[in-house]
N, C-alpha and C positions, 0 to 999 in steps of 0.2 A: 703225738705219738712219734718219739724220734726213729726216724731210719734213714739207710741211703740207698741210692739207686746201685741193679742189682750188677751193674759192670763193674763196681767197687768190692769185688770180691766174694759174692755168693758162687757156690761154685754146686749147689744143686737146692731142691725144696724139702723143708725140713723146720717141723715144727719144735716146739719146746716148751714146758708148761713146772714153773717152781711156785711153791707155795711153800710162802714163811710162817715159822715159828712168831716170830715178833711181825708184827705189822709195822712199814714204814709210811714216813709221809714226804714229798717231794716237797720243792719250794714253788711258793707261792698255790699250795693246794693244802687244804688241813683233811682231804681223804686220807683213810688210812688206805696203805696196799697190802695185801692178803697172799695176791694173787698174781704174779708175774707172767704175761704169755711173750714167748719171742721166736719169728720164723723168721725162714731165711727163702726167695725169691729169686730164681735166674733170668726172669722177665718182668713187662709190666703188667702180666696177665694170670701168672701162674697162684698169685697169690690172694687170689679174689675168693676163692673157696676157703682158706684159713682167715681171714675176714669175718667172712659169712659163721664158720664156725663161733667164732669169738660173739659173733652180735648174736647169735643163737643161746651162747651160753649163758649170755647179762642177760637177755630176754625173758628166758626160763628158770630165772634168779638160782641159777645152778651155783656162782662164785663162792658163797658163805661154804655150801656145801664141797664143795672142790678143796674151798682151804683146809677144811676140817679132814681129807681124807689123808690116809699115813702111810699108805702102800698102791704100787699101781693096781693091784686089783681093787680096791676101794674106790680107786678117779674112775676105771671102766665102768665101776657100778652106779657110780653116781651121774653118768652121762648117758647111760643107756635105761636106767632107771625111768628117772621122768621127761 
């Protein structure tokens, strides 16, 4: 998971979540990606909750469904759903 430490310019917490039309594949992985999440961290601590969110969401095999939604009230529904 690339990131960097949050003294290199986060300047508050703040999540973000893209889901693509076309699915990509990174090198040296034949996953497709669907599903892009990327937060931003002012500390080594603040970001342990958006984390936890994310392992939440693989766990609950919510991804397929998240890609598949096409308006933010369609991603609310589908995370408060199941």
């Amino acid at each position: 998971m690339p990131h960097t430490r949050p003294e290199q310019g986060a300047i508050g917490i703040g999540c973000s979540l893209i889901t693509l039309d076309q699915p990509v594949k990174f090198d040296g992985d034949d996953s497709e990606v669907k599903v892009m999440i990327c937060f931003s961290a002012v500390d080594s601590e603040s970001h342990m909750d958006i984390l936890k969110m994310i392992v939440e969401f693989v766990e609950r095999g919510l991804i397929d469904d998240i890609a598949k939604a096409t308006t933010y009230e369609e991603l609310l529904e589908v995370i408060k759903e199941k």
